[in-house]
C-alpha atoms as one frame of an Amber mdcrd trajectory, in Angstrom:
protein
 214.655  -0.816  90.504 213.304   0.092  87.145 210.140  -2.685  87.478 208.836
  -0.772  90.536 209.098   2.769  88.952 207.475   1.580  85.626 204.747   0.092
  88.057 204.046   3.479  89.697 204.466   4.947  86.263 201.379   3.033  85.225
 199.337   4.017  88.505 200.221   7.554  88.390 199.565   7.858  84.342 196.140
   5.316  84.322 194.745   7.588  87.635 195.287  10.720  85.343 193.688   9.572
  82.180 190.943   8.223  84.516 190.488  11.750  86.016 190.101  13.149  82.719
 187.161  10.589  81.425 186.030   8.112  84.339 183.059   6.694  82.021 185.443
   3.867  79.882 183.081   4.129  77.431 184.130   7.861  76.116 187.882   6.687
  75.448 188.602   6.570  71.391 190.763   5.165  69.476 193.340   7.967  69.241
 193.084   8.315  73.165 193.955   4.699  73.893 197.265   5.261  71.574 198.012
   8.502  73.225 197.979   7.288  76.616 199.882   4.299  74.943 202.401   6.274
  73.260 202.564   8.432  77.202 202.952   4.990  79.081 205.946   4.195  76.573
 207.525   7.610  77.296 208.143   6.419  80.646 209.188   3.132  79.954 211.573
   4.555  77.720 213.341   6.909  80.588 212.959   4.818  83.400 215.591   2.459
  81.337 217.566   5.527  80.276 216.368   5.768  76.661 216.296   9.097  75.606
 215.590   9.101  71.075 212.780   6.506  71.798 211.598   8.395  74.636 211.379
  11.499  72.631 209.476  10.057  69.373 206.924   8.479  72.432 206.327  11.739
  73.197 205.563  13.364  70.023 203.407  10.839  68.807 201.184  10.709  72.245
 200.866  14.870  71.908 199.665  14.361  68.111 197.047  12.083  69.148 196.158
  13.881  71.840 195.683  16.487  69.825 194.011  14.971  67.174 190.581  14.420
  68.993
């Protein structure tokens, strides 16, 4: 049931990103694509894409980076 795991994707991923910066206010612009670019990741293997999946990836670690 890929709706449910992208669901629980979302907790687990918006809980962890939370964690890291619970005042709202301190998110930037590069972390809101990073955790963008993360939450596609898993959208992207929960319906067995793999190449889109990948390039998710690289572009959340560069803006992740990038701060």
């Amino acid at each position: 049931m890929p709706v449910l795991s992208v669901i629980v994707l979302m907790a687990v991923v918006g809980f962890f990103f939370w964690y890291q910066k619970p005042n709202p206010g301190q998110y930037t612009t590069k972390d809101l694509v990073a955790i963008l670019s993360f939450f596609a990741t898993g959208v992207s293997l929960v319906f067995g894409k793999l190449v889109p999946a990948i390039f998710f990836m690289a572009v959340g670690a560069l803006f992740w980076k990038l701060k």
